[in-house]
C-alpha positions in Angstrom: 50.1 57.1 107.9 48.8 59.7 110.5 50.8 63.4 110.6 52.3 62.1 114.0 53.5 58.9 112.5 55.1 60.7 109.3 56.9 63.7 112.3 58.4 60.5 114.1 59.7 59.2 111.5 61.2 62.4 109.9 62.5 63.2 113.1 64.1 59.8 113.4 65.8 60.0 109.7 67.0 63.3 110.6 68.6 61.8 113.9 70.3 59.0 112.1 71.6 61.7 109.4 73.0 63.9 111.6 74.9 61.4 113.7 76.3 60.1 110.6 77.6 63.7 109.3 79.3 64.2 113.1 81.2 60.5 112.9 82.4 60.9 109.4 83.7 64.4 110.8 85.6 63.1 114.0 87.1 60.3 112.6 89.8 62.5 110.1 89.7 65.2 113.0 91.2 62.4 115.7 93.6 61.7 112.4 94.9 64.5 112.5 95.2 65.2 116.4 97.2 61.6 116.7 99.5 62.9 113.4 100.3 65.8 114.6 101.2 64.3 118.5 103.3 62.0 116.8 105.2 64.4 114.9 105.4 67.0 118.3 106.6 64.0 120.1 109.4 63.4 117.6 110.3 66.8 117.9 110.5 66.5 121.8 112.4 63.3 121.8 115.4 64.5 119.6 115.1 68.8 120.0 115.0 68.6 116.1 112.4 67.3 113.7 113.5 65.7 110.8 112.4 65.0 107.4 112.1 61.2 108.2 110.0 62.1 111.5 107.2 63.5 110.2 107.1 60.6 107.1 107.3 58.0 109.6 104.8 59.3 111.7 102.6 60.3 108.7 102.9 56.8 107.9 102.9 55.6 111.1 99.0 57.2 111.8 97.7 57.3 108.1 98.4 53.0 107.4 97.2 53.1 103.9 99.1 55.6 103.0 102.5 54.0 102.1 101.0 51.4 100.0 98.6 54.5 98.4 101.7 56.3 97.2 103.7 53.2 95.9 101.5 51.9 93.9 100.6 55.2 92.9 103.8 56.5 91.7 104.6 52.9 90.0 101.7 53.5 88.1 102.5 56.8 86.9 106.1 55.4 86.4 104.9 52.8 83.9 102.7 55.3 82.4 105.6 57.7 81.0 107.7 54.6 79.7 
């Protein structure tokens, strides 16, 4: 391979890696941003925010989440039986 072949390539890896660092970083970001709309909404819609707003929104944005901790805490559940 010639030394302009080899700096293409390079240059195209690096490219590839550094768009896939930047997604993997917006993703959780825009998470975050819908979460905590959700929970400012809640707080708007009522004048209070409660306990049971911010789960429901938590779950509400994060899906896996609910099924995460259940199974989670009936593991650890069975575990100190």
């Amino acid at each position: 391979m010639s030394l302009t072949r080899k700096s293409t390539l390079l240059a195209i890896v690096s490219v590839a890696f550094v768009c896939t660092v930047v997604m993997s970083t917006i993703a959780p970001a825009l998470a975050l941003t819908k979460y905590f709309n959700c929970t400012t909404r809640a707080a708007n819609k009522h004048a209070d925010l409660t306990l049971e707003d911010v789960n429901e929104c938590y779950y509400k944005i994060f899906v896996g989440a609910r099924e995460y901790y259940l199974n989670e805490t009936s593991v650890l559940h069975t575990q100190t039986k």
